[in-house]
Jmol script that loads the backbone (N, CA, C; Angstrom):
load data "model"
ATOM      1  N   UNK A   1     -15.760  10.745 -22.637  1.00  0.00           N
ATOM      2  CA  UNK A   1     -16.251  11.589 -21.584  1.00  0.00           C
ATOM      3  C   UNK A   1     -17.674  12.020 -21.936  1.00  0.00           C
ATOM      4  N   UNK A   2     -18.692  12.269 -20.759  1.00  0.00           N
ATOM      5  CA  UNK A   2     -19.967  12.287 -20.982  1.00  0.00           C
ATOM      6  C   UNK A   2     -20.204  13.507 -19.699  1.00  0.00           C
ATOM      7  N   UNK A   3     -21.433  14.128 -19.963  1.00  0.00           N
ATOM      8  CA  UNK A   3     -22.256  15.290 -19.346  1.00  0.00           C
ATOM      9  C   UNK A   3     -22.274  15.175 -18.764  1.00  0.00           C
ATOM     10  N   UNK A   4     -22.666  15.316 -17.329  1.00  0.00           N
ATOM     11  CA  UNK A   4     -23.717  15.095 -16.546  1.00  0.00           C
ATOM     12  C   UNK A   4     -24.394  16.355 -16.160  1.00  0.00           C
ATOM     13  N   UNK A   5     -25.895  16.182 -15.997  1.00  0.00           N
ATOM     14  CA  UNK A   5     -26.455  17.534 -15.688  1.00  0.00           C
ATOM     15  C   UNK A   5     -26.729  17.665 -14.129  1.00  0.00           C
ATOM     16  N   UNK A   6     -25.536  18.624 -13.435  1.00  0.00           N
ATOM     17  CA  UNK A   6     -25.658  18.809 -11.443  1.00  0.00           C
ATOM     18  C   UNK A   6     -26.703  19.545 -11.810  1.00  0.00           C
ATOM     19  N   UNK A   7     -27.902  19.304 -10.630  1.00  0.00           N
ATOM     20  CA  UNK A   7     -29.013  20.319 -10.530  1.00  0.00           C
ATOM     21  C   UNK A   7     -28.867  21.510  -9.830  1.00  0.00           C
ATOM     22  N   UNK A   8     -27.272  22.066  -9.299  1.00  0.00           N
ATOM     23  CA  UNK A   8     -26.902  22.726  -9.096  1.00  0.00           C
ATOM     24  C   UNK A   8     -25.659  23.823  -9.407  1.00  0.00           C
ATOM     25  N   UNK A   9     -25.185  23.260 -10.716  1.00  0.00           N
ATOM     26  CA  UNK A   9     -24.459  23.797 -11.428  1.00  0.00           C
ATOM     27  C   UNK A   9     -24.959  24.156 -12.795  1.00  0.00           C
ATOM     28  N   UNK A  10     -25.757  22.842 -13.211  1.00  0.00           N
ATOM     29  CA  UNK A  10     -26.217  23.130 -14.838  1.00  0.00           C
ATOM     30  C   UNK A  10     -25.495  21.418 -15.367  1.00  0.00           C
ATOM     31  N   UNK A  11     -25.162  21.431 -16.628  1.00  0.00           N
ATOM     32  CA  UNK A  11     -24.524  20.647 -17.090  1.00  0.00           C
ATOM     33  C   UNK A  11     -22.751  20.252 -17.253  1.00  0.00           C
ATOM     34  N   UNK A  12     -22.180  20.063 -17.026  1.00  0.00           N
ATOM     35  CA  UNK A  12     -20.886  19.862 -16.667  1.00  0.00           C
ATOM     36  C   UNK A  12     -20.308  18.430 -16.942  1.00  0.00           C
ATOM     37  N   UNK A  13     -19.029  18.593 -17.492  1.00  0.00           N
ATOM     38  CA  UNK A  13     -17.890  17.425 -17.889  1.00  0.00           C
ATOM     39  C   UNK A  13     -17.641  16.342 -16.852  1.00  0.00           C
ATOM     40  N   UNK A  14     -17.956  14.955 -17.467  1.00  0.00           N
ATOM     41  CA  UNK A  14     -18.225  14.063 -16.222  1.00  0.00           C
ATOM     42  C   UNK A  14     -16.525  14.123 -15.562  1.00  0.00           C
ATOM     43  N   UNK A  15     -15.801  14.575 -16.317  1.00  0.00           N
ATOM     44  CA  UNK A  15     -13.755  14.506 -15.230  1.00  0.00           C
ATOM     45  C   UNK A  15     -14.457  15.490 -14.004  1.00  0.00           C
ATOM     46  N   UNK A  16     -15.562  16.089 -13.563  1.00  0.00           N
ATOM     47  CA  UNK A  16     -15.963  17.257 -12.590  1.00  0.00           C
ATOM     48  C   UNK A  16     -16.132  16.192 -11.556  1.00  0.00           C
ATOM     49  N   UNK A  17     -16.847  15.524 -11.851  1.00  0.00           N
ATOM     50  CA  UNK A  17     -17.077  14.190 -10.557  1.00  0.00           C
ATOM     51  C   UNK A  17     -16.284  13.326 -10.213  1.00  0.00           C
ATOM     52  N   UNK A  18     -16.894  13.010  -9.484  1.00  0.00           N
ATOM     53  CA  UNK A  18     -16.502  11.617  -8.737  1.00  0.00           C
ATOM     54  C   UNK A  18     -17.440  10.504  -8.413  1.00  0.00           C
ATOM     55  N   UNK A  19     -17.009   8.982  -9.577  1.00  0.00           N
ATOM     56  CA  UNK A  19     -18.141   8.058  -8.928  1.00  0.00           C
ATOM     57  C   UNK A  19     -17.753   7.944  -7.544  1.00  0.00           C
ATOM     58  N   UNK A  20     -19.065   7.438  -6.628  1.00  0.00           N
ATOM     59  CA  UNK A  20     -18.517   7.002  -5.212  1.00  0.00           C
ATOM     60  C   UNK A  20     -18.581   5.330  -5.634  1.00  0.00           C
ATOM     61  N   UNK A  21     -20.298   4.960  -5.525  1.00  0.00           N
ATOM     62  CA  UNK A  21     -20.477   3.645  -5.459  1.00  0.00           C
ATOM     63  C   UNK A  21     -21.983   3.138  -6.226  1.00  0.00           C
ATOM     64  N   UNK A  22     -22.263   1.865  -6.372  1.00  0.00           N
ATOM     65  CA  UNK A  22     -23.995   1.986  -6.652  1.00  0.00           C
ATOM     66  C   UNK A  22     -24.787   2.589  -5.555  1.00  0.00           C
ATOM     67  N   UNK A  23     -26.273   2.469  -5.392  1.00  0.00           N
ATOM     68  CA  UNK A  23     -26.370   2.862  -4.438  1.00  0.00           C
ATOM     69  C   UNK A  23     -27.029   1.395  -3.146  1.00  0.00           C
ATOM     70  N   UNK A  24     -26.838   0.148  -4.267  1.00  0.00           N
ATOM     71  CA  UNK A  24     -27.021  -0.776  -3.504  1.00  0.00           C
ATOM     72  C   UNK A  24     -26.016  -1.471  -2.541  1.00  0.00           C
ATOM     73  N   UNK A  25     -25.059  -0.468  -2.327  1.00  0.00           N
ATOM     74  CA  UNK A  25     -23.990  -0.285  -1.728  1.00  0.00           C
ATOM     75  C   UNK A  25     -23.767  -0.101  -0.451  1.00  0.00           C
ATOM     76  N   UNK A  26     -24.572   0.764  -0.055  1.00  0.00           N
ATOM     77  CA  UNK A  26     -24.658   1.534   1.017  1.00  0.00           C
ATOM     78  C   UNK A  26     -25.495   1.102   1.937  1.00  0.00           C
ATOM     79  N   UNK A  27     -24.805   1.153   2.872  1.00  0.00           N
ATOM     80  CA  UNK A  27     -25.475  -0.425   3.825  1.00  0.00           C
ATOM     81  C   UNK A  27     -26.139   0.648   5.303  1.00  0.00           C
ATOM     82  N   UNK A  28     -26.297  -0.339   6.019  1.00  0.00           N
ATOM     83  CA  UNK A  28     -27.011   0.568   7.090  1.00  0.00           C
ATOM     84  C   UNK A  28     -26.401   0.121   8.277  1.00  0.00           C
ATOM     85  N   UNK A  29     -25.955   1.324   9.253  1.00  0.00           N
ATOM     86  CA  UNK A  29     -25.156   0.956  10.067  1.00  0.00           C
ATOM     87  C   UNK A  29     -25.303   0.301  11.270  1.00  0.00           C
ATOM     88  N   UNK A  30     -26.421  -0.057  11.070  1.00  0.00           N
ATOM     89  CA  UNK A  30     -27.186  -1.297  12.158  1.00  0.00           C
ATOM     90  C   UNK A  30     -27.428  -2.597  11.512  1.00  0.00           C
ATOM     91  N   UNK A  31     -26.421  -2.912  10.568  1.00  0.00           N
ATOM     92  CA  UNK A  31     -26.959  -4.082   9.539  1.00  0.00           C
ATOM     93  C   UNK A  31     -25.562  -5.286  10.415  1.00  0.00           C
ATOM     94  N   UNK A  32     -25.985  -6.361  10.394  1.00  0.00           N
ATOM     95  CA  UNK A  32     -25.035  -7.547  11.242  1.00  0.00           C
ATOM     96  C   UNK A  32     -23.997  -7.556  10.417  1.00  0.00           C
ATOM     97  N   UNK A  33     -22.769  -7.470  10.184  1.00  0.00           N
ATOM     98  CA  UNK A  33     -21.222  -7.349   9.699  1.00  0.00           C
ATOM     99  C   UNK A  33     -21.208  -8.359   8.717  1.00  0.00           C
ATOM    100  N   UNK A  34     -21.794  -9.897   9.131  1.00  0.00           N
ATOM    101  CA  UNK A  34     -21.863 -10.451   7.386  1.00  0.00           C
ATOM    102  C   UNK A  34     -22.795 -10.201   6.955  1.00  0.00           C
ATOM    103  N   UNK A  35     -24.002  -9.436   6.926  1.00  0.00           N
ATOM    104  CA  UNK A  35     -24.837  -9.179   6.121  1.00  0.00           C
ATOM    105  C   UNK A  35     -24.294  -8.097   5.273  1.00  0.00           C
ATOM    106  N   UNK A  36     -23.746  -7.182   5.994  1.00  0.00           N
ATOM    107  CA  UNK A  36     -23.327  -6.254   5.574  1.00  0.00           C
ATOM    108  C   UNK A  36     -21.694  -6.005   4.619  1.00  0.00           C
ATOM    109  N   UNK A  37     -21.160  -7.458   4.484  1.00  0.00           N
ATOM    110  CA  UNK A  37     -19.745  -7.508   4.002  1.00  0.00           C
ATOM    111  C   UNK A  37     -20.707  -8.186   2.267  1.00  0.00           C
ATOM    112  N   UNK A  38     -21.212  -8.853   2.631  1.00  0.00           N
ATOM    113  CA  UNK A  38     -22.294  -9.725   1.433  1.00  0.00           C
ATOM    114  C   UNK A  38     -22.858  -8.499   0.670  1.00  0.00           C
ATOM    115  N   UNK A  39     -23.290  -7.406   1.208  1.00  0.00           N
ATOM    116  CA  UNK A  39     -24.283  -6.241   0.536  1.00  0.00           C
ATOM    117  C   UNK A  39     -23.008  -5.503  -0.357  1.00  0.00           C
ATOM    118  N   UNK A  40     -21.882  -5.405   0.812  1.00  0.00           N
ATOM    119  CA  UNK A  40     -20.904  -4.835   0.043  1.00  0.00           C
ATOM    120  C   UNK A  40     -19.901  -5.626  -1.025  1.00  0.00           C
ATOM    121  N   UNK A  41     -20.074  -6.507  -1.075  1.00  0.00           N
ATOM    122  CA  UNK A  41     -18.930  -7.378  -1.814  1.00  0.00           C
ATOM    123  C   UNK A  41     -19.787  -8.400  -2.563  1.00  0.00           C
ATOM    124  N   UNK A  42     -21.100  -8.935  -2.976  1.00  0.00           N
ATOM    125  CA  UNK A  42     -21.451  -9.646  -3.744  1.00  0.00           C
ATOM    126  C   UNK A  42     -22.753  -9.211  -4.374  1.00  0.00           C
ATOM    127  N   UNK A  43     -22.205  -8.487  -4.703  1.00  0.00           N
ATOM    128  CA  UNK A  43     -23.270  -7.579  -5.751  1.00  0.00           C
ATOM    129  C   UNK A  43     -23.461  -8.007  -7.306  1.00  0.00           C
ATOM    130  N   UNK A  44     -24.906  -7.882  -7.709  1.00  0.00           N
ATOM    131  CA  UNK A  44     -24.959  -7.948  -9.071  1.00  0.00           C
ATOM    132  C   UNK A  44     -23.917  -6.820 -10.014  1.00  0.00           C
ATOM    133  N   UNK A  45     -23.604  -7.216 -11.416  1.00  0.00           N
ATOM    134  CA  UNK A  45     -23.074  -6.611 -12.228  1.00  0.00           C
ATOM    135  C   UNK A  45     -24.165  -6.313 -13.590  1.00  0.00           C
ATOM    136  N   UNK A  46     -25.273  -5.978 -13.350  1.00  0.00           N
ATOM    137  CA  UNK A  46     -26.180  -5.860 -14.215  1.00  0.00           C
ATOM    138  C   UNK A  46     -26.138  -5.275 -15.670  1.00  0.00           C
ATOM    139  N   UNK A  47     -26.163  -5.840 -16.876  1.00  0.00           N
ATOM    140  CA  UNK A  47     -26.246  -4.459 -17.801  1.00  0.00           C
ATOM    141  C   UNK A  47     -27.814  -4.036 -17.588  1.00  0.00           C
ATOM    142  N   UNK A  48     -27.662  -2.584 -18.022  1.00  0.00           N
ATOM    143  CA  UNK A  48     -28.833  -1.599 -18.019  1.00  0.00           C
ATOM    144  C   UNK A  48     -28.396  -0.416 -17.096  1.00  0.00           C
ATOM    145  N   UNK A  49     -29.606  -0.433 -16.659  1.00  0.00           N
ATOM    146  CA  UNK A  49     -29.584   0.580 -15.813  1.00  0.00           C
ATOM    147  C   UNK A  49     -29.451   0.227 -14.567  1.00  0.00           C
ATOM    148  N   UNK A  50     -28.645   1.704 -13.531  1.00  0.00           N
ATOM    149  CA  UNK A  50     -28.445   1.341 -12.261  1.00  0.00           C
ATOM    150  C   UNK A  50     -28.825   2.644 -11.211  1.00  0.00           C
ATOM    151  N   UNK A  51     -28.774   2.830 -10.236  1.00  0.00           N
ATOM    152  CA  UNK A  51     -28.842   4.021  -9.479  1.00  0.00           C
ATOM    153  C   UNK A  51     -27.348   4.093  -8.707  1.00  0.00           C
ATOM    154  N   UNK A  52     -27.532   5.072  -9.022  1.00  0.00           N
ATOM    155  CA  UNK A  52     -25.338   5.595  -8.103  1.00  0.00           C
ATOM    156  C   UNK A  52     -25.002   6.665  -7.495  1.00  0.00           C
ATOM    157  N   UNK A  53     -24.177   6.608  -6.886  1.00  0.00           N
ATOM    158  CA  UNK A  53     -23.885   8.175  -6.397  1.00  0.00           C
ATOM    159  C   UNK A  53     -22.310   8.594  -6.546  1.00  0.00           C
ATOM    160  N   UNK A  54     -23.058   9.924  -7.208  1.00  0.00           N
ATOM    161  CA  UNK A  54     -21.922  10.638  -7.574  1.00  0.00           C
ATOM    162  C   UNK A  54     -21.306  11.689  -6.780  1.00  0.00           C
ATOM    163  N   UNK A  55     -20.535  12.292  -7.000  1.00  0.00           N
ATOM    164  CA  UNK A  55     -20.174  13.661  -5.485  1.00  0.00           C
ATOM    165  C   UNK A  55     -19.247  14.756  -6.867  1.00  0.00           C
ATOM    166  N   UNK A  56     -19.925  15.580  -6.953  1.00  0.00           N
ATOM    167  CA  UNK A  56     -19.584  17.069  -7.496  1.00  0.00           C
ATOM    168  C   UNK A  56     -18.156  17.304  -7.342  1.00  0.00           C
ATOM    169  N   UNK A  57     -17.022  17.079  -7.408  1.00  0.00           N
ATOM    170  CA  UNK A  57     -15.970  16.919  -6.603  1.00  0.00           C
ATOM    171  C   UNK A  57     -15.175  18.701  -6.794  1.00  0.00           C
ATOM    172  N   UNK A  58     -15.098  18.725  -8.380  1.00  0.00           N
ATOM    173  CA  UNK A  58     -14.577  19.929  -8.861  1.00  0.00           C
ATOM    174  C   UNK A  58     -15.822  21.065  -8.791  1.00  0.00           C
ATOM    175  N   UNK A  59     -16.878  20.948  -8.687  1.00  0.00           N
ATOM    176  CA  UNK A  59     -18.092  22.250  -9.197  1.00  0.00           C
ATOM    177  C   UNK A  59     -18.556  22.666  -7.406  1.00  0.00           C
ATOM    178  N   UNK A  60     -19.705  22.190  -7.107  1.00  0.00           N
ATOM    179  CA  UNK A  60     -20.625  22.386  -6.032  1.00  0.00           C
ATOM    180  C   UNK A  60     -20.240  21.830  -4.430  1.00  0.00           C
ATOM    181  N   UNK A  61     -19.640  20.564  -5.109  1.00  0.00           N
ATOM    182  CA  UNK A  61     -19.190  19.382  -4.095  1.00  0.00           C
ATOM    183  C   UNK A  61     -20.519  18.402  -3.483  1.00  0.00           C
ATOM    184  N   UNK A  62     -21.315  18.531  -4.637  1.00  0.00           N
ATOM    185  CA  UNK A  62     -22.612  18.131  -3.983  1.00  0.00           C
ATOM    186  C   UNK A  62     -22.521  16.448  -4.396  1.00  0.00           C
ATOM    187  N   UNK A  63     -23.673  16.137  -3.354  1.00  0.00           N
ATOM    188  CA  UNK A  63     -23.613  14.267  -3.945  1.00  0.00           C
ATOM    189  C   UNK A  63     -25.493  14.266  -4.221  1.00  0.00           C
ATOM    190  N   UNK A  64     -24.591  13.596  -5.572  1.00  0.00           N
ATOM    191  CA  UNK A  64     -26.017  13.114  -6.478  1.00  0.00           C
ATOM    192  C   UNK A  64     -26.058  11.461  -6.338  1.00  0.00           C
ATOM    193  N   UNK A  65     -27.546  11.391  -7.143  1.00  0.00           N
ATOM    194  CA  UNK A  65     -28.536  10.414  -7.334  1.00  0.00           C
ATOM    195  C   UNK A  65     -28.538  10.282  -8.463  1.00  0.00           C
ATOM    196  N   UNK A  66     -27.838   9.336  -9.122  1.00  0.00           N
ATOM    197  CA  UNK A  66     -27.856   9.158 -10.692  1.00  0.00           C
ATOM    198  C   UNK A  66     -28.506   7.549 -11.491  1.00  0.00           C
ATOM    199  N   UNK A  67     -29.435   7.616 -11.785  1.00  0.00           N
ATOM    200  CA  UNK A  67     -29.417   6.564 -12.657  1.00  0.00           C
ATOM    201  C   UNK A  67     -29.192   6.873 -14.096  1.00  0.00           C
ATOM    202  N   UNK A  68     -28.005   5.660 -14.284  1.00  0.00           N
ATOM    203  CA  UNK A  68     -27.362   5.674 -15.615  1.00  0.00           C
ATOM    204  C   UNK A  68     -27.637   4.258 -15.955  1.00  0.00           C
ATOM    205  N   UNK A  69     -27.344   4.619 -17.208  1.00  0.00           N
ATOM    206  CA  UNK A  69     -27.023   3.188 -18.020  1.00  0.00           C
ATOM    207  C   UNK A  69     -25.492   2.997 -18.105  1.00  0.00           C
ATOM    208  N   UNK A  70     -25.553   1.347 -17.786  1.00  0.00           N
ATOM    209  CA  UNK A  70     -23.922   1.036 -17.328  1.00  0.00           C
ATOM    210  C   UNK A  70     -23.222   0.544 -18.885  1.00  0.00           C
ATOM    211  N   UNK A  71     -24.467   0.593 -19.932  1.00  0.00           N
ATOM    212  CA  UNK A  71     -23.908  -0.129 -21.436  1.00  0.00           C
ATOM    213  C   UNK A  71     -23.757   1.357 -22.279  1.00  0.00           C
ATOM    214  N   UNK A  72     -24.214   2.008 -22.494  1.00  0.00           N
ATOM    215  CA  UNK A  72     -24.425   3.232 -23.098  1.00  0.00           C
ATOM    216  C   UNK A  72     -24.059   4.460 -22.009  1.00  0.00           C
ATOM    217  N   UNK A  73     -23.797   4.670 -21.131  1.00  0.00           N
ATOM    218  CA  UNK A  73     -23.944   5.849 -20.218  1.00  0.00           C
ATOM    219  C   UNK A  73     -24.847   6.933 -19.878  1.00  0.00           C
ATOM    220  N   UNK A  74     -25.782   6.331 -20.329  1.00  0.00           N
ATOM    221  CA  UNK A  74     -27.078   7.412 -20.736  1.00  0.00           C
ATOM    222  C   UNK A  74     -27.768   7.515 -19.295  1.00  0.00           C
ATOM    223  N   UNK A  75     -27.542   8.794 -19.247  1.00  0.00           N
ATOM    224  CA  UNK A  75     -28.706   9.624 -18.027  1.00  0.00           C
ATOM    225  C   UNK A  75     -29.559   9.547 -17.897  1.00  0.00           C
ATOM    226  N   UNK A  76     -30.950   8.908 -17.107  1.00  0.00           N
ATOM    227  CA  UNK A  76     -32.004   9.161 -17.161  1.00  0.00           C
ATOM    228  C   UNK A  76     -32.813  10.405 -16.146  1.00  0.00           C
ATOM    229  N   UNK A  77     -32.311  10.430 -14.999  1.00  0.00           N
ATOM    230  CA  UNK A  77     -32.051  10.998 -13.911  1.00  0.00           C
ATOM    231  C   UNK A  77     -31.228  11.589 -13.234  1.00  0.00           C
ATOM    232  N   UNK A  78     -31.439  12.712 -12.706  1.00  0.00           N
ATOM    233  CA  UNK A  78     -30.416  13.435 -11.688  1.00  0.00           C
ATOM    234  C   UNK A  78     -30.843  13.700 -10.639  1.00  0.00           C
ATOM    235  N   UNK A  79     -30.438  13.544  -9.434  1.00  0.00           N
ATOM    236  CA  UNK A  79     -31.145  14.390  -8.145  1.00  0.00           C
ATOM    237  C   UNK A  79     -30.091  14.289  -7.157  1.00  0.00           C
ATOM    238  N   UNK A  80     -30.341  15.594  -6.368  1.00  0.00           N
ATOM    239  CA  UNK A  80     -29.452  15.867  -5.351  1.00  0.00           C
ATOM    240  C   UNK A  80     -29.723  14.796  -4.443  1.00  0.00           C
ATOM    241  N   UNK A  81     -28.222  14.487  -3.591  1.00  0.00           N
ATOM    242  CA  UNK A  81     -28.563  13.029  -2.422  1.00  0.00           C
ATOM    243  C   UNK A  81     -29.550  13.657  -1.422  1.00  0.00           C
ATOM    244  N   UNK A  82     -30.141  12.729  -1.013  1.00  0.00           N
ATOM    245  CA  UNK A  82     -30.859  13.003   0.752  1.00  0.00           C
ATOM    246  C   UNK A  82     -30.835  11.517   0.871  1.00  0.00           C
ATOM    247  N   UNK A  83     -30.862  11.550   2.408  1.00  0.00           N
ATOM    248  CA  UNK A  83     -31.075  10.569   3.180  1.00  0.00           C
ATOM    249  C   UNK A  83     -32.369   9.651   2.754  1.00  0.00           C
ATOM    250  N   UNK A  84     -33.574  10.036   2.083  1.00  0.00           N
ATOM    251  CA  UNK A  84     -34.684   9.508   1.912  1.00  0.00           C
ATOM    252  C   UNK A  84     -34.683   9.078   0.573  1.00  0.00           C
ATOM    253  N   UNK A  85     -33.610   9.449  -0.240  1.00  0.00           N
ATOM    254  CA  UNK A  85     -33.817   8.958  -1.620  1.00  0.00           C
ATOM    255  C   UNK A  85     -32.779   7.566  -1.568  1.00  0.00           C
ATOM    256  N   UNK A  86     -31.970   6.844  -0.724  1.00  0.00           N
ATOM    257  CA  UNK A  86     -31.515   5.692  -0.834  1.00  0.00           C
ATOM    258  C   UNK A  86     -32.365   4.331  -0.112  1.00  0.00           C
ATOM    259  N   UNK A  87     -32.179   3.328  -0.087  1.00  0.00           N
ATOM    260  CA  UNK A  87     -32.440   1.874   0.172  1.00  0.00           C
ATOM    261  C   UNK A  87     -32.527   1.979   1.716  1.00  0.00           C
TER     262      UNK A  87
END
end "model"
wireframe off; spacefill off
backbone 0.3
color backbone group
């Protein structure tokens, strides 16, 4: 189990969250149905780093912007979601 720091709680036990998804995930709802089954289902598995979103589940209930490392778990970033910080 690892930290994560909510920018609205402080630092907190990652069992507080909830992964949702990457954030290359999240498709746009005007995107054509196989483009959009392809975005969702044939995705890279990269080691390194990734961007994701998380959702506060037990603390704030807030959804974050996380890039982690998927080999080490290491945080580089935190930020609350908005609409302007995804793809």
């Amino acid at each position: 189990m690892y930290r994560i720091p909510c920018p609205h709680c402080g630092p907190r036990a990652q069992a507080e969250f909830t992964y949702e998804r990457s954030a290359e995930a999240v498709i746009d709802p005007v995107m054509p149905a196989e483009e959009a089954m392809d975005q969702l289902y044939t995705r890279t598995n990269p080691m390194g780093y990734d961007v994701e979103l998380w959702r506060h589940t037990y603390g704030c209930r807030g959804w974050l912007v996380l890039t982690r490392n998927r080999v080490t778990h290491e945080i580089s970033t935190v930020q609350p979601k908005g609409p302007e910080m995804l793809p």
